[in-house]
C-alpha positions in Angstrom: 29.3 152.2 -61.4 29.7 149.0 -59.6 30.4 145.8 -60.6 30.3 142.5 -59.1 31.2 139.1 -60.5 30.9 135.7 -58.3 32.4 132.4 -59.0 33.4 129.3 -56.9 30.1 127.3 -56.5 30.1 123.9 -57.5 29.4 119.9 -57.0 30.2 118.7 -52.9 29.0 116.5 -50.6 27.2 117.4 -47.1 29.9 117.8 -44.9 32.4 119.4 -47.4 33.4 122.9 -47.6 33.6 126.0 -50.8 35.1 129.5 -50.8 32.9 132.0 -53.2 34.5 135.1 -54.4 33.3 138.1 -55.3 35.0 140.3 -57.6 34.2 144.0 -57.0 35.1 147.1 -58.5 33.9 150.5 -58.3 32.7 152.5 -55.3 31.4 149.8 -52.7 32.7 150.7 -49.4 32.4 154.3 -49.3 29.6 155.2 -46.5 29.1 153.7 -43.1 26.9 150.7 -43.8 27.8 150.3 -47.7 29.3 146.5 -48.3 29.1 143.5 -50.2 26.8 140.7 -49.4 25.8 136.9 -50.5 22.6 136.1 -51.3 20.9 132.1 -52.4 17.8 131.7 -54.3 16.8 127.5 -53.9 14.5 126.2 -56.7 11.2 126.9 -55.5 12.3 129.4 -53.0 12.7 133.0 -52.6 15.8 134.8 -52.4 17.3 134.5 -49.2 20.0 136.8 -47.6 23.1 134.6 -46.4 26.1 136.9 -45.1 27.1 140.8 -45.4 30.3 142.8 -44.9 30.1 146.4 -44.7 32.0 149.3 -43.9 32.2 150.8 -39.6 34.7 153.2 -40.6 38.2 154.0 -42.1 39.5 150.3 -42.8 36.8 148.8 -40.4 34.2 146.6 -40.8 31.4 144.5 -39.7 29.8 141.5 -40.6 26.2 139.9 -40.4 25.2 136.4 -41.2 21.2 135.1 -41.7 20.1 132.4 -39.1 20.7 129.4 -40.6 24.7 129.7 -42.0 25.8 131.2 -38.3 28.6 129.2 -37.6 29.6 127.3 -41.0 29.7 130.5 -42.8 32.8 133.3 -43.1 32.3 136.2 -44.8 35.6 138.3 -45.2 37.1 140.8 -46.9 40.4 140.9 -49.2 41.2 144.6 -49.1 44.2 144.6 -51.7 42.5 142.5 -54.1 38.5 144.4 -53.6 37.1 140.9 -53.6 35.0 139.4 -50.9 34.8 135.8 -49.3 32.3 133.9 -48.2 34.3 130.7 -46.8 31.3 127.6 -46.4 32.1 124.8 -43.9 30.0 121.6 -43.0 27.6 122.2 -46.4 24.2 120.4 -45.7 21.9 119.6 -48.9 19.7 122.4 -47.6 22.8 125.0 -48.5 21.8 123.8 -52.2 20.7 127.4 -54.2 22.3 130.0 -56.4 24.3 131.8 -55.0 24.7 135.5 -55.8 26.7 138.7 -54.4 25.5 142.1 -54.1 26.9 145.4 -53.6 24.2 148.1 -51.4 23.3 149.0 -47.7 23.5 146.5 -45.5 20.7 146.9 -43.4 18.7 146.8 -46.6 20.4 143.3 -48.0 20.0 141.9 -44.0 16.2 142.9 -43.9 15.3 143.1 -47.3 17.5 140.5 -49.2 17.7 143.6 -51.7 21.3 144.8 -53.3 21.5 147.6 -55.8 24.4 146.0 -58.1 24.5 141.9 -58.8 27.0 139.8 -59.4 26.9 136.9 -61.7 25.2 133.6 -59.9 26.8 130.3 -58.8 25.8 127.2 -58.6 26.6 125.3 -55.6 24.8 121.8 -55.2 25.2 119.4 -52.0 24.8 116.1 -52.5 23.8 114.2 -49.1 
C-alpha cells in the first residue's frame, strides 16, 4: 500500500519561489516507469499534470514536466528520505491551483493526469 502526503503550498507573490514535498512510503519505485508526480487542479479547471519522476533503472531516473512549468519547475528525488520535490521558481498568478502528488505510471500521470495513490492537496496562491 502506498501512501503519499504533500505539504508546502502557501501565500507568494508572482516572482517568488516554493518547494512542495511529498512524503512517500510503500512500494513506488519498483518497475521501470513507476514514480511520483505533481499534479494542480485551478478553480474552475481540470486537473492538470505538472511534473513526474520515475524510475530508468537500479538508482536511475527520469523526469518529465507539462508545457507550461518547463523551466521554473524542478522535480527531484530525495532517495534517503522517500520524499520527492517539486522546487517552483518565478511563480506567476496562473501557477495558482491545488496542488496534489501521486504515486502510478508515468506515462499514465504525463498523458492522462491519472495516479493510482493521492497525496493530501496544497494550497499554493500567487498574488500578482
Amino acid at each position: 500500500q502506498v501512501q503519499l502526503v504533500g505539504s508546502g503550498g502557501g501565500l507568494v507573490q508572482a516572482g517568488d519561489s516554493l518547494r512542495l514535498s511529498c512524503a512517500a512510503s510503500g512500494r513506488t519505485f519498483s518497475s521501470y516507469g513507476d514514480g511520483i508526480g505533481w499534479f494542480r487542479q485551478a478553480p474552475g479547471k481540470e486537473r492538470e499534470f505538472v511534473a513526474a519522476i520515475a524510475s530508468s533503472g537500479v538508482s536511475s531516473y527520469y523526469v518529465d514536466y507539462a508545457d507550461s512549468v518547463k523551466g521554473r519547475f524542478t522535480i527531484s528525488k530525495h532517495n534517503a528520505k522517500n520524499t520527492v520535490y517539486l522546487q517552483m521558481s518565478s511563480l506567476k498568478p496562473e501557477d495558482t491551483a491545488v496542488y496534489y502528488c501521486a504515486a502510478g505510471r508515468i506515462a499514465t500521470m504525463r498523458e492522462a493526469s491519472r495516479g493510482d495513490y493521492w497525496g493530501q492537496g496544497t494550497q499554493v496562491t500567487v498574488s500578482s
